[in-house]
N, CA, C and O of each residue as an XYZ file, in Angstrom:
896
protein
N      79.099     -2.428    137.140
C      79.925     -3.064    136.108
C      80.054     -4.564    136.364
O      80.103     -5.391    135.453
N      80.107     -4.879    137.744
C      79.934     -6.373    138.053
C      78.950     -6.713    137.645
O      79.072     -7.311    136.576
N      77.875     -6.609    138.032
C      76.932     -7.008    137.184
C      76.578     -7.331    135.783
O      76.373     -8.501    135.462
N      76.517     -6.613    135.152
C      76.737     -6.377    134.009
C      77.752     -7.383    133.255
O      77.518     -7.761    132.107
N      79.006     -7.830    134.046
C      80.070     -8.601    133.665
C      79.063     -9.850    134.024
O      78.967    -10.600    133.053
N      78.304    -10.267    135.131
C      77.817    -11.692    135.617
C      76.788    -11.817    134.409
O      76.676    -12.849    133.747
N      76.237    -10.955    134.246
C      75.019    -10.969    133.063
C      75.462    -11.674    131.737
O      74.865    -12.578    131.152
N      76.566    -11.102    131.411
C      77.237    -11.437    129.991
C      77.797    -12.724    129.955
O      77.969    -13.310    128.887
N      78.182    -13.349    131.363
C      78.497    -14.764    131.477
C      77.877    -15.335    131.631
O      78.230    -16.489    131.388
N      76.625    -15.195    132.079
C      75.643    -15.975    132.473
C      75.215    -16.348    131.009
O      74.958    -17.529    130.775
N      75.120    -15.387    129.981
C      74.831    -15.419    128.847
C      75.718    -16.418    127.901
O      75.448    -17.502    127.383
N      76.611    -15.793    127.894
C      77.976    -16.823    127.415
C      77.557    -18.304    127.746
O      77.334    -19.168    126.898
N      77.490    -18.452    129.020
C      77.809    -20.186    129.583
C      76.155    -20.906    129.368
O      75.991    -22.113    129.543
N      75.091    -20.049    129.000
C      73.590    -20.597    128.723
C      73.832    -21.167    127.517
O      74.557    -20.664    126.659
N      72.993    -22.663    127.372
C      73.115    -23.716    126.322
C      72.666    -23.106    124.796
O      71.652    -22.419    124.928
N      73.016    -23.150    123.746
C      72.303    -22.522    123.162
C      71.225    -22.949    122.432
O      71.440    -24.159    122.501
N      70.087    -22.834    121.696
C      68.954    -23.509    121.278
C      68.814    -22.947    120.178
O      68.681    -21.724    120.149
N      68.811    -23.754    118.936
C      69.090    -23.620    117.788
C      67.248    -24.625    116.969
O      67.107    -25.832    116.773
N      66.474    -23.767    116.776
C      65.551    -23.981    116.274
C      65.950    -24.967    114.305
O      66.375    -24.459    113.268
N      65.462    -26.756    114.676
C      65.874    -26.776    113.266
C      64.543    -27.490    112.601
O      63.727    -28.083    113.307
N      64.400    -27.368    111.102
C      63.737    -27.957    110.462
C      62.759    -29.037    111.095
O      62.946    -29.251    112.293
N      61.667    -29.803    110.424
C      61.480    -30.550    111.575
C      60.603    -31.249    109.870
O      59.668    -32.025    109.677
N      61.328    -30.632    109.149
C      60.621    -31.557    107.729
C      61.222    -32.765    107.844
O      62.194    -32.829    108.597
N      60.795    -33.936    107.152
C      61.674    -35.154    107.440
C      62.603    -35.424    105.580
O      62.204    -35.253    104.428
N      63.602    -35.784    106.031
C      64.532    -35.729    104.854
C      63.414    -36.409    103.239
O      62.303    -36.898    103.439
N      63.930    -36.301    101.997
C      63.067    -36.445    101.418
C      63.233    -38.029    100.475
O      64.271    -38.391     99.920
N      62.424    -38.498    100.486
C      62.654    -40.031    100.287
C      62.578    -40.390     98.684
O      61.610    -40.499     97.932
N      63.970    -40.527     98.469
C      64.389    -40.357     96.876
C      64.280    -41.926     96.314
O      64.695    -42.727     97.151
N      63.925    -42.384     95.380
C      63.562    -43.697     95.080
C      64.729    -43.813     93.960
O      64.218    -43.815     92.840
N      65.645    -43.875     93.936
C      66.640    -44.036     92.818
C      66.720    -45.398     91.854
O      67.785    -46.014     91.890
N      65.752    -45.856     91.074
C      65.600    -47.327     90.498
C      66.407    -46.847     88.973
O      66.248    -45.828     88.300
N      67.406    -48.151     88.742
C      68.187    -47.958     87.904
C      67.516    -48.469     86.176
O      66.390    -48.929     86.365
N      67.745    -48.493     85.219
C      67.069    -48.835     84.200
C      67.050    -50.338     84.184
O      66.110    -50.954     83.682
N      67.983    -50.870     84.678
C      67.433    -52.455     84.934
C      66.150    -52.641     85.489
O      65.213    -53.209     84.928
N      66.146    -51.991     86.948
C      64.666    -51.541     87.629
C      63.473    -52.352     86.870
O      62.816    -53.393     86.855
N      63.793    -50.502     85.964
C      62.570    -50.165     85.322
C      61.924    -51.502     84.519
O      60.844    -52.069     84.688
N      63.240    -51.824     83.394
C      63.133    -53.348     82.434
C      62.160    -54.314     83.148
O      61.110    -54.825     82.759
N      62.951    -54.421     84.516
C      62.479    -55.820     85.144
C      61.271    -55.702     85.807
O      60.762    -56.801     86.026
N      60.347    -54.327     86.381
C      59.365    -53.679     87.284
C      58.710    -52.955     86.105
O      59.166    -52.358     85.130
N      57.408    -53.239     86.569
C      56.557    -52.018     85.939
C      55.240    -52.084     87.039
O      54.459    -53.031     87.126
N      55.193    -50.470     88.084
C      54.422    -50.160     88.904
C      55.494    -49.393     90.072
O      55.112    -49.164     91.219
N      56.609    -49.113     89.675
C      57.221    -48.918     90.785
C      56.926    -47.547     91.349
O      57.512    -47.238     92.386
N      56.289    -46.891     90.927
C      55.037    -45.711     91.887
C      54.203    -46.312     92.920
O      53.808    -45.548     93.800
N      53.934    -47.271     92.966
C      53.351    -47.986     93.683
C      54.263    -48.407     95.299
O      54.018    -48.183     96.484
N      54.929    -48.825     94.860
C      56.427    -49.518     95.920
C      56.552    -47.991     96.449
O      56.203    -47.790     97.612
N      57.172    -46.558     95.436
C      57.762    -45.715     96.367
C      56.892    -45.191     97.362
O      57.127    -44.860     98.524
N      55.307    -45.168     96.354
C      54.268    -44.429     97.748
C      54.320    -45.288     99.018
O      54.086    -44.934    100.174
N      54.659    -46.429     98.581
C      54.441    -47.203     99.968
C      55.382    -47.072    101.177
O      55.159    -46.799    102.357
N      56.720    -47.410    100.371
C      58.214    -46.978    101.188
C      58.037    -45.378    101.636
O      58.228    -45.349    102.851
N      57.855    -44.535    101.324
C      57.696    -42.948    101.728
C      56.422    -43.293    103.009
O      56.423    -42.486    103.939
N      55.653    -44.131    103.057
C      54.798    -44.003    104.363
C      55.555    -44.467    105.582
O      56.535    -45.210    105.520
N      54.967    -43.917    106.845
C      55.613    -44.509    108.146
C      54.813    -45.954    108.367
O      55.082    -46.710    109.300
N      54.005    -46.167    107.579
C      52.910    -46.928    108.010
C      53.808    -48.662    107.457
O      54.344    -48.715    106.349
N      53.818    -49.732    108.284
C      54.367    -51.006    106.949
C      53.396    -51.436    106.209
O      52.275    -50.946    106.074
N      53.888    -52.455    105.684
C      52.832    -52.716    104.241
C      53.235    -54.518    104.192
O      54.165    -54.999    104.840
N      52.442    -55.211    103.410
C      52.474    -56.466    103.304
C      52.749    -56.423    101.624
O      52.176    -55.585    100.928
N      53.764    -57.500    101.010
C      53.861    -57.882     99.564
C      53.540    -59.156     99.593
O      53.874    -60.074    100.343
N      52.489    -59.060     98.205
C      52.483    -60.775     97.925
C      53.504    -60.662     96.728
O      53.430    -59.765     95.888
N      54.733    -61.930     96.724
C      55.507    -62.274     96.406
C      54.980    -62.688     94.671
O      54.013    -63.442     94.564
N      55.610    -62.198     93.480
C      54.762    -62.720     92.297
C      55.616    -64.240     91.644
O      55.707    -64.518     90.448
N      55.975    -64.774     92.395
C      56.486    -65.961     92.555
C      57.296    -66.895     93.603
O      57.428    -66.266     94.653
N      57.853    -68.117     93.672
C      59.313    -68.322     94.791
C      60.645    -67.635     94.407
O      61.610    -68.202     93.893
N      60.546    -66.304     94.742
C      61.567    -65.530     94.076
C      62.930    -66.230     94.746
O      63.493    -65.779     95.744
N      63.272    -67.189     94.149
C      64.488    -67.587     94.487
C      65.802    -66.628     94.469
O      66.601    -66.687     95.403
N      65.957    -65.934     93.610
C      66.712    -64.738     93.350
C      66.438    -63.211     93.905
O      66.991    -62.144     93.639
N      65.335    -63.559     94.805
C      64.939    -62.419     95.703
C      65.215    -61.155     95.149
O      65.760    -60.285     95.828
N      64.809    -60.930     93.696
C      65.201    -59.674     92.844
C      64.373    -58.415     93.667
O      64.840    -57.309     93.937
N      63.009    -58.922     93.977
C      62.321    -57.845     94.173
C      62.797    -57.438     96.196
O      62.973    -56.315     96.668
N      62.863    -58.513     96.794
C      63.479    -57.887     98.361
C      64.818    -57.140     98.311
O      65.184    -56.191     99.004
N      65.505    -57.829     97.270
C      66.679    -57.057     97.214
C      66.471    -55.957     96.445
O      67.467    -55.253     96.615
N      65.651    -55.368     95.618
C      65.414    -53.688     95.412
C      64.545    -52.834     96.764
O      64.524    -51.652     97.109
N      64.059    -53.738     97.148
C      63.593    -53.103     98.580
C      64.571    -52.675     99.458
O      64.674    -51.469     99.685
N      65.304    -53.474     99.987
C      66.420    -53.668    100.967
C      67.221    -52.113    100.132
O      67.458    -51.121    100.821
N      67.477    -52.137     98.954
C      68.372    -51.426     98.655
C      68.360    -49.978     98.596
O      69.286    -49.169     98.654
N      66.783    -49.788     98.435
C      66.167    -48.289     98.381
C      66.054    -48.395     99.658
O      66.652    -47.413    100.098
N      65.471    -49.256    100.893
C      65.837    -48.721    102.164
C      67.364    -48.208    102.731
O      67.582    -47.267    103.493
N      68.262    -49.059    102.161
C      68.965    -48.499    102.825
C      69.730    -46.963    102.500
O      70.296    -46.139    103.218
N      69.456    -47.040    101.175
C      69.259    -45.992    100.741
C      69.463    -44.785    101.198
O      70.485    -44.118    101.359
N      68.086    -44.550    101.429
C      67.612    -43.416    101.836
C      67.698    -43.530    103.608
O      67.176    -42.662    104.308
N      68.475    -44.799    104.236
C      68.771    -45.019    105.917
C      67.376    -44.834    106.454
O      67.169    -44.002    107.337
N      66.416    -45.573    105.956
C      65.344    -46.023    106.519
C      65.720    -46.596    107.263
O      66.793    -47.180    107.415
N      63.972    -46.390    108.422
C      64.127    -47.414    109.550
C      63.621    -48.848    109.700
O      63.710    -49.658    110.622
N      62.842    -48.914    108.013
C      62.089    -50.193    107.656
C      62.762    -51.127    107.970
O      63.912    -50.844    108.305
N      62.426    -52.345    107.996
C      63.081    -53.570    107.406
C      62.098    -54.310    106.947
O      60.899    -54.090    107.122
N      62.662    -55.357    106.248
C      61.600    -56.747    105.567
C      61.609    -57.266    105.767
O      62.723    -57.237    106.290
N      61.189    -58.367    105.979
C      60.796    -60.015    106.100
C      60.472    -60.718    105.170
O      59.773    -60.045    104.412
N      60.626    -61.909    104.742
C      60.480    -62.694    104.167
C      59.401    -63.450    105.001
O      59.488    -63.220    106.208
N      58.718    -64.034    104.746
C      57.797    -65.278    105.395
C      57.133    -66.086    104.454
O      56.513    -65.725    103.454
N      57.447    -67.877    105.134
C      57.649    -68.570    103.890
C      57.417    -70.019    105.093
O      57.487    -69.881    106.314
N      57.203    -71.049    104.541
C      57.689    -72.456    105.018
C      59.035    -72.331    104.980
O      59.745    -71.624    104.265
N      59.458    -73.573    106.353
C      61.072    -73.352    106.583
C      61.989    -74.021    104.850
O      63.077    -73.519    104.566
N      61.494    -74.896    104.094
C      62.041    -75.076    102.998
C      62.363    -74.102    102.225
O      63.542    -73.820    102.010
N      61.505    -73.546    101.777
C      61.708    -72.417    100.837
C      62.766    -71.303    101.581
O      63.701    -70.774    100.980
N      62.419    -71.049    103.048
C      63.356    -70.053    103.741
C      64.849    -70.745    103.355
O      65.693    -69.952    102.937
N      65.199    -72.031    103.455
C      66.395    -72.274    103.527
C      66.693    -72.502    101.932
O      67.847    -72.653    101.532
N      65.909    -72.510    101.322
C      66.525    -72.139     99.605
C      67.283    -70.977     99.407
O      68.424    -70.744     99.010
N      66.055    -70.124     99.906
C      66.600    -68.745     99.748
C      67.387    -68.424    100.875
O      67.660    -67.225    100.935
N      67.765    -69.015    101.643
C      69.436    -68.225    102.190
C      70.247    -68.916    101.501
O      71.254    -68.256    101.245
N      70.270    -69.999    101.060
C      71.546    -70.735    100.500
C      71.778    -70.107     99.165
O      72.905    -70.169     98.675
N      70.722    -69.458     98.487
C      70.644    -68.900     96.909
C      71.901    -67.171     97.218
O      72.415    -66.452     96.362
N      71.979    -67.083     98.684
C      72.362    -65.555     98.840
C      74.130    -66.094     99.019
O      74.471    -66.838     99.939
N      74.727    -65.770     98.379
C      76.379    -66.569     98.353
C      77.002    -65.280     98.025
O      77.622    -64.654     98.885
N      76.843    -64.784     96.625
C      77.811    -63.568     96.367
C      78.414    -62.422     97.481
O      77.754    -62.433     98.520
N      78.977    -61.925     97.478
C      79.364    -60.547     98.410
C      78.329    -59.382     98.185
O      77.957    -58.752     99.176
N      77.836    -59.055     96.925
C      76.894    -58.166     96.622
C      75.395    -58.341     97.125
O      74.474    -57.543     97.305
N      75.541    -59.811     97.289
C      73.973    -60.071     98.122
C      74.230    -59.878     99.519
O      73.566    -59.090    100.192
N      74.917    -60.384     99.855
C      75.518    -60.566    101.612
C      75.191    -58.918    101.876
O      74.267    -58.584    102.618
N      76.010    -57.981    101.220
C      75.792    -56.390    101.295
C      74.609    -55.879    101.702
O      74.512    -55.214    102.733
N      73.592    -56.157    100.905
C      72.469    -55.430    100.327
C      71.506    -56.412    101.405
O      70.612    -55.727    101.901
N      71.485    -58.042    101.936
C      70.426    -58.268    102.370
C      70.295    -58.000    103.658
O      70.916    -58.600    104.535
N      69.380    -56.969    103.883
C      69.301    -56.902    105.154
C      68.138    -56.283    105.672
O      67.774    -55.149    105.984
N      67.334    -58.329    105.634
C      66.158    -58.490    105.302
C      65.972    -59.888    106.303
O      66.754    -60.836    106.248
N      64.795    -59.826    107.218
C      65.104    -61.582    107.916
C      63.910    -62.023    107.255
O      63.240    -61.525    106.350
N      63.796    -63.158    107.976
C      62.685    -64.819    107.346
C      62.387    -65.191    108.830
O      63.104    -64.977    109.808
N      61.112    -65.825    108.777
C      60.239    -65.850    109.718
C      59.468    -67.009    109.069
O      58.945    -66.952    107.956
N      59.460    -67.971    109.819
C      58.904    -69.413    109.535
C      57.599    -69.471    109.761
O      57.308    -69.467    110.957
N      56.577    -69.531    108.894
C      55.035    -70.044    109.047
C      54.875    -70.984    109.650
O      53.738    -71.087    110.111
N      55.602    -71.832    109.886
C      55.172    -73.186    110.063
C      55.467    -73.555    111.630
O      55.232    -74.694    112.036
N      55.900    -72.719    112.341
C      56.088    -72.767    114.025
C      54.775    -71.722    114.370
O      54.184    -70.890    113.682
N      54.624    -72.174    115.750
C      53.019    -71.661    116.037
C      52.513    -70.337    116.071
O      53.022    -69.337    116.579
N      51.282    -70.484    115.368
C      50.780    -69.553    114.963
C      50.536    -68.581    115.540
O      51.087    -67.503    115.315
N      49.709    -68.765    116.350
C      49.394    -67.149    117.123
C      50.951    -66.493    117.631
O      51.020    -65.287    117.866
N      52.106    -67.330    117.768
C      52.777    -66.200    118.268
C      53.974    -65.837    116.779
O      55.094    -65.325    116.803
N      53.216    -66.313    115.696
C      54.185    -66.189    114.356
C      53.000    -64.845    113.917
O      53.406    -63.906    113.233
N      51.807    -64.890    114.309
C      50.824    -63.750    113.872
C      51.013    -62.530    114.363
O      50.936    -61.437    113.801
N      51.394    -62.956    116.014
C      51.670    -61.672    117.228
C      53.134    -60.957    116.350
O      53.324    -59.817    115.926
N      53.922    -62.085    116.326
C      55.558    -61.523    115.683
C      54.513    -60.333    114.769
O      53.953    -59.416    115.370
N      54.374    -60.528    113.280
C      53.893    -60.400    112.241
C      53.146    -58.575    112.559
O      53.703    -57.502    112.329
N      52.211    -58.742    112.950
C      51.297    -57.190    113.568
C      52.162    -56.777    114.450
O      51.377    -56.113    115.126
N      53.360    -56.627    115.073
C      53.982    -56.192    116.242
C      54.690    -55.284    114.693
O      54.591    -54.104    114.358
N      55.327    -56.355    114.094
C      56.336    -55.268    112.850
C      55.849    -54.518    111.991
O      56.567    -53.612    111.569
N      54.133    -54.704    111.338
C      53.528    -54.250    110.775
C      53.015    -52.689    111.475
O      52.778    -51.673    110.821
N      52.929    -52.833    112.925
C      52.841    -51.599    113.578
C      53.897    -50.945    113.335
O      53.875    -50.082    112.457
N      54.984    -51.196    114.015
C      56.392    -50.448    113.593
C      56.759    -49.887    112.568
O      57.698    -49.095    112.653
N      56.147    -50.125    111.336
C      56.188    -49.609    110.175
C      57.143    -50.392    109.518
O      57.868    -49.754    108.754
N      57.397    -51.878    109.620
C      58.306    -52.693    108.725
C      57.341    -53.783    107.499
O      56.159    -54.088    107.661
N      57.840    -54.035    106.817
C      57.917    -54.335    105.068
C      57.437    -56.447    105.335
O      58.321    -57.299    105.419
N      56.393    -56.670    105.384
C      56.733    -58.183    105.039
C      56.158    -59.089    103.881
O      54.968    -59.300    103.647
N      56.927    -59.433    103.410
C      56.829    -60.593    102.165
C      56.829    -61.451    101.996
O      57.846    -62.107    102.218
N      55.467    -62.146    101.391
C      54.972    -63.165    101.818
C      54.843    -64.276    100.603
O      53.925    -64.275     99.783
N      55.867    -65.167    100.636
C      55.613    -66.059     99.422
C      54.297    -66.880     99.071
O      53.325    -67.155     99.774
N      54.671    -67.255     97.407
C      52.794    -67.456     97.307
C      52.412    -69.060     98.519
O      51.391    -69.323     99.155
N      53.321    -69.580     98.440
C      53.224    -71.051     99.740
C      52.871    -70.816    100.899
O      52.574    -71.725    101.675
N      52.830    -69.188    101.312
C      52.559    -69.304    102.935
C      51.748    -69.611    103.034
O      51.380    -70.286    103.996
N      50.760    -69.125    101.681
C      49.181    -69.102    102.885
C      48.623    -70.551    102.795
O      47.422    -70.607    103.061
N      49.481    -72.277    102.337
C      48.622    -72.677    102.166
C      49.244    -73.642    103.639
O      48.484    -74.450    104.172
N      50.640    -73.434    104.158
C      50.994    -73.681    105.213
C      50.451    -72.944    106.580
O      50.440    -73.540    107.657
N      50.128    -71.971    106.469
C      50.109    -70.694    108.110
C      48.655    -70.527    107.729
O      48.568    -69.576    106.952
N      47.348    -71.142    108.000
C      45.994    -70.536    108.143
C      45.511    -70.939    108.966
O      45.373    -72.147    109.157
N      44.914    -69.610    110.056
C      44.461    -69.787    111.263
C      43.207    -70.576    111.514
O      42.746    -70.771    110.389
N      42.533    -71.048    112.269
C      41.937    -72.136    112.755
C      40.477    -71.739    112.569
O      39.566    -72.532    112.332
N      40.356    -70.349    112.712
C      38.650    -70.306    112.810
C      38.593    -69.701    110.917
O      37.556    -69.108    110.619
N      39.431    -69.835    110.025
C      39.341    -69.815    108.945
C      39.472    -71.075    107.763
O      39.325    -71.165    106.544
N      39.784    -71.843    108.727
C      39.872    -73.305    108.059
C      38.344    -74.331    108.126
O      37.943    -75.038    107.201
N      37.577    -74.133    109.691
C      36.301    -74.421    109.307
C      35.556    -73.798    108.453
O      34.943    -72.939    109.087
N      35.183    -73.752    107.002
C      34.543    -73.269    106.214
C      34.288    -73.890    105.000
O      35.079    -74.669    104.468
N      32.598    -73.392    104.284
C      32.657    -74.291    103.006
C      33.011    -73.077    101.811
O      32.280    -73.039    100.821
N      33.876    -72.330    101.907
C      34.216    -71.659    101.155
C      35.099    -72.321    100.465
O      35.719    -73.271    100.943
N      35.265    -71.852     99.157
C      36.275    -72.358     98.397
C      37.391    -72.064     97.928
O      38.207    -72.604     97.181
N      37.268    -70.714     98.722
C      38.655    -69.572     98.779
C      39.131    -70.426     99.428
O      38.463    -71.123    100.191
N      40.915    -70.596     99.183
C      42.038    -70.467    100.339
C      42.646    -69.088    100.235
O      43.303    -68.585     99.324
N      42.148    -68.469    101.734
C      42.599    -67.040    102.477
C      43.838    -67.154    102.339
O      44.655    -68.068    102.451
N      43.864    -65.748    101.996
C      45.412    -65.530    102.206
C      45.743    -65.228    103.314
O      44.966    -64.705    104.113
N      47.586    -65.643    103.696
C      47.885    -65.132    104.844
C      47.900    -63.364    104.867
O      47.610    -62.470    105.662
N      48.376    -63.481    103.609
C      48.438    -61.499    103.661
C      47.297    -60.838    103.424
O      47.565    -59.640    103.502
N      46.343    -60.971    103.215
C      44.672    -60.510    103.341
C      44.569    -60.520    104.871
O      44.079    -59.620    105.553
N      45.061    -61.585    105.277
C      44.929    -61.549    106.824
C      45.659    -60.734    108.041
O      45.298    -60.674    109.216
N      46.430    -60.320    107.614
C      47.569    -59.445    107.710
C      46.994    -58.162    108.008
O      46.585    -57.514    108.971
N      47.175    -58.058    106.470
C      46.260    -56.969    105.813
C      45.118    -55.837    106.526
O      45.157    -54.616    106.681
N      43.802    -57.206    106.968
C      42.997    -56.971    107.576
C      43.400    -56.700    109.233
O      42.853    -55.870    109.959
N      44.560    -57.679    109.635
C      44.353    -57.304    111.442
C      45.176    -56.355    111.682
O      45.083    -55.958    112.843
N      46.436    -55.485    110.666
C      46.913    -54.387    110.888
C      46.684    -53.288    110.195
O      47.422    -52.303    110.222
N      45.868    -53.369    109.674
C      44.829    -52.123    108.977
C      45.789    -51.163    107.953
O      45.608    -49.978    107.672
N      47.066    -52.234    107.409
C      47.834    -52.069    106.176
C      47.425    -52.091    104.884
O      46.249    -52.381    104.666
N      48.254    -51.810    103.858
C      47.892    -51.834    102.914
C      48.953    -53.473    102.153
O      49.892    -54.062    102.689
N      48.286    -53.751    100.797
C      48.880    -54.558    100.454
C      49.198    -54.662     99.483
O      48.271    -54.584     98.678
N      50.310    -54.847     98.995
C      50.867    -54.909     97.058
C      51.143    -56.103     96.972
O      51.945    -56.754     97.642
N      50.310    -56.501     95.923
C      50.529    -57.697     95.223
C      51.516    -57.267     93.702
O      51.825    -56.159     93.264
N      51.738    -58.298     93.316
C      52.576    -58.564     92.301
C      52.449    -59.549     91.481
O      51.681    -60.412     91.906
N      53.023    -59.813     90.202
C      52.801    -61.009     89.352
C      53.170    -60.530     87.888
O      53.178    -59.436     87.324
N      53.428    -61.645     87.576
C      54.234    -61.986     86.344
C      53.519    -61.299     85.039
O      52.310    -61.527     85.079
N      53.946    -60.434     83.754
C      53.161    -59.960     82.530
C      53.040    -61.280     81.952
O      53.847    -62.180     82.183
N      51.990    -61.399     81.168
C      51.716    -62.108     80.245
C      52.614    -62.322     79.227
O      52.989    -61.294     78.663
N      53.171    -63.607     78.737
C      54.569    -63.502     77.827
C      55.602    -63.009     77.695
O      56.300    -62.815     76.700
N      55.808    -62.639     79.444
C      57.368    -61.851     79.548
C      57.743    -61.863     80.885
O      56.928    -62.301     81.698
N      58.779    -61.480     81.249
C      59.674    -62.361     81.961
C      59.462    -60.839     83.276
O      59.947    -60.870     84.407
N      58.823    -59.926     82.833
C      58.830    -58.193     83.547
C      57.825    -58.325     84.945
O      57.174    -59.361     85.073
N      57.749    -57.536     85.704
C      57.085    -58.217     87.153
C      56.253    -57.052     87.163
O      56.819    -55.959     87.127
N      54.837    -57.110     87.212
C      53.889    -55.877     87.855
C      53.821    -55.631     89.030
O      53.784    -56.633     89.745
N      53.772    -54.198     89.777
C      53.368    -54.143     91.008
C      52.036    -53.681     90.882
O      52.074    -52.820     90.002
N      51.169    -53.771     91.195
C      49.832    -53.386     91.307
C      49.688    -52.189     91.975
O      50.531    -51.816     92.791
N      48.542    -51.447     91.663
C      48.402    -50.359     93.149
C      47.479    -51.373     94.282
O      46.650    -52.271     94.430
N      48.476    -50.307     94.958
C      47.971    -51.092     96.330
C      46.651    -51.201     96.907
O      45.809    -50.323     96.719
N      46.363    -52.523     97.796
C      45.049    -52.842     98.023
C      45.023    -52.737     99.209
O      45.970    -53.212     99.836
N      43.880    -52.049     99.961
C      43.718    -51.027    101.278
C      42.945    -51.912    101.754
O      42.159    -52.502    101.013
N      43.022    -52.172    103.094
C      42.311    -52.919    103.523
C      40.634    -52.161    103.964
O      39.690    -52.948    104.030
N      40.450    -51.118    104.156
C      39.679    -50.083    104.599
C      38.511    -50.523    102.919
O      37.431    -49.972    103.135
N      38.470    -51.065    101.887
C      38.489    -51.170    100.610
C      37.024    -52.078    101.257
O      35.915    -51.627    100.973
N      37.099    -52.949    101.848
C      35.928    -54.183    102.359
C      35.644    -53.841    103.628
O      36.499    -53.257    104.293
N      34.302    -54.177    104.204
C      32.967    -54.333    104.674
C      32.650    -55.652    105.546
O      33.188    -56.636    105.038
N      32.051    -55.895    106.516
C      31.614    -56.397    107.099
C      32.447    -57.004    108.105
O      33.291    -56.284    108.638
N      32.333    -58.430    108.514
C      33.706    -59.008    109.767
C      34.834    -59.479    109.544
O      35.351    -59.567    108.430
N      35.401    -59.886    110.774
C      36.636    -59.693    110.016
C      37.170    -60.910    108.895
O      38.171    -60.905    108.179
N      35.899    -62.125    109.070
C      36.616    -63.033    108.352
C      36.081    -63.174    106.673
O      36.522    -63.927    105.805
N      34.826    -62.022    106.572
C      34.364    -61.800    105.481
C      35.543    -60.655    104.616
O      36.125    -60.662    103.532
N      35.483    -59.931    105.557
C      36.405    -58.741    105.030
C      37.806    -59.414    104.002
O      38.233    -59.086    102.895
N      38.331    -60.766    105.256
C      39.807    -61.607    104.514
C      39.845    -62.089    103.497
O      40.789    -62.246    102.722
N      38.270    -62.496    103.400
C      37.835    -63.180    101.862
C      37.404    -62.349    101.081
O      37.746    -62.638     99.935
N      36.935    -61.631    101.127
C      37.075    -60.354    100.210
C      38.441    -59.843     99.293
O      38.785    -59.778     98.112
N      38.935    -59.553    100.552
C      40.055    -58.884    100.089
C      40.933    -60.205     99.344
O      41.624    -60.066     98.334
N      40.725    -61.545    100.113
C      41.573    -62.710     98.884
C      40.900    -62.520     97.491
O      41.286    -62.124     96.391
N      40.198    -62.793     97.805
C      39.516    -62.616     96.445
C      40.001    -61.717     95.771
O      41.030    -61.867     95.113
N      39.466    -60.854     95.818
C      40.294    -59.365     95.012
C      41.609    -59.508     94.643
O      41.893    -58.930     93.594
N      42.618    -60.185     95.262
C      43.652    -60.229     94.620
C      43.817    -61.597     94.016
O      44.858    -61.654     93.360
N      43.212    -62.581     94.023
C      42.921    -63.761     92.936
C      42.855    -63.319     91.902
O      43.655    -63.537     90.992
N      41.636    -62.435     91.839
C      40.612    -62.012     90.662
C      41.955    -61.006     89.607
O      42.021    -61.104     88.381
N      42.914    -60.082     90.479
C      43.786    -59.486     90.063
C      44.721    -60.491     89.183
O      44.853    -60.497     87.959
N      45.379    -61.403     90.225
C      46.556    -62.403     89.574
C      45.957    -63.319     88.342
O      46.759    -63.647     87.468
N      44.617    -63.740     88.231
C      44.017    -64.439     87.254
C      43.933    -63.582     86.189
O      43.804    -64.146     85.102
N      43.971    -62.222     86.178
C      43.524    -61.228     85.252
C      44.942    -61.445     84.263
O      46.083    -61.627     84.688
N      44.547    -61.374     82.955
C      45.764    -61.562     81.497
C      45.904    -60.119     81.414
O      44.976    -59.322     81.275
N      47.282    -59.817     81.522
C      47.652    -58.698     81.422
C      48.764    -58.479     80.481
O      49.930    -58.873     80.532
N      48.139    -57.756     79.604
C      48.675    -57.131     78.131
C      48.868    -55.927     77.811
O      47.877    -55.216     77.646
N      50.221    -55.366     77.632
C      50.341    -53.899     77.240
C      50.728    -53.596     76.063
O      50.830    -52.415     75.731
């Protein structure tokens, strides 16, 4: 009977192990009809946010009003992602856009940093692919790339100026959404996204490639 009694305590006082789910919660994109008005592609944005993987945005203007980081920021927090965003920009434009963030409703929602192109490069590139591994969000105004271009891409008689986010793009084997303005309206496209896996050859052909491709996109008149 002693026994029997040590058995049952032994049982009692053992930790217990509770087998749970191991699905990951499900990543709800809740965009309000303003959203919609002001966005058209936002299938695009959620496939991206639902990956663990980060992603690079080209910015479809100097979003002074940071409409589109602040729907990012907001569906991350959302859903208590572990993303975050970046902004990356020349230090001017960075300090526009913090001074543009004043209300209480922005203060809330931004929680999003900025990262200066214009301090040295290789360790603003290292920053850059360190977060892109991690699976964080960076956005890249259309000015970066003509401030932040690396050195063995500047000797050239090409007539592309590379983008910084092609470059990106290419050295963290991300994907990239561009963006830009409809034709005669004030509504913002997201594009589907452009894979870097998409181009061929090295890596500095591959950057021009892939700039290209999204030139060729933003030059394109788009009418619905």
């Amino acid at each position: 009977m002693g026994k029997l009694n040590f058995l049952l305590a032994e049982d009692y006082i053992k930790p217990k192990i509770y087998f749970q789910s191991k699905q990951t919660p499900l990543f709800t994109a809740s965009y309000s009809y303003a959203d919609h008005s002001q966005f058209e592609g936002l299938e695009h944005l959620t496939q991206l946010l639902r990956s663990s993987k980060g992603f690079v945005v080209n910015a479809f203007q100097i979003d002074y009003y940071q409409t589109l980081p602040q729907l990012i920021a907001r569906t991350l927090k959302e859903n208590r992602s572990f993303k975050k965003l970046y902004i990356l920009g020349p230090e001017l434009s960075l300090s526009i856009l913090k001074r543009s963030s004043r209300t209480v409703y922005e203060k809330h929602f931004q929680e999003f940093g900025y990262i200066n192109v214009e301090l040295d490069f290789e360790k603003v590139l290292s920053q850059c692919l360190t977060l892109l591994k991690e699976g964080h969000i960076l956005y890249i105004l259309p000015e970066a790339s003509i401030c932040w271009r690396p050195e063995h891409l500047q000797a050239t008689d090409h007539a592309l100026t590379p983008l910084c986010s092609a470059l990106l793009s290419q050295e963290a084997h991300v994907p990239l959404l561009s963006s830009s303005v409809k034709e005669d309206s004030e509504q913002v496209i997201l594009h589907e996204p452009n894979k870097p896996q998409q181009y061929v050859g090295d890596l500095k052909s591959r950057i021009y490639q892939q700039s290209e491709s999204v030139y060729n996109l933003l030059e394109s008149p788009i009418s619905y």
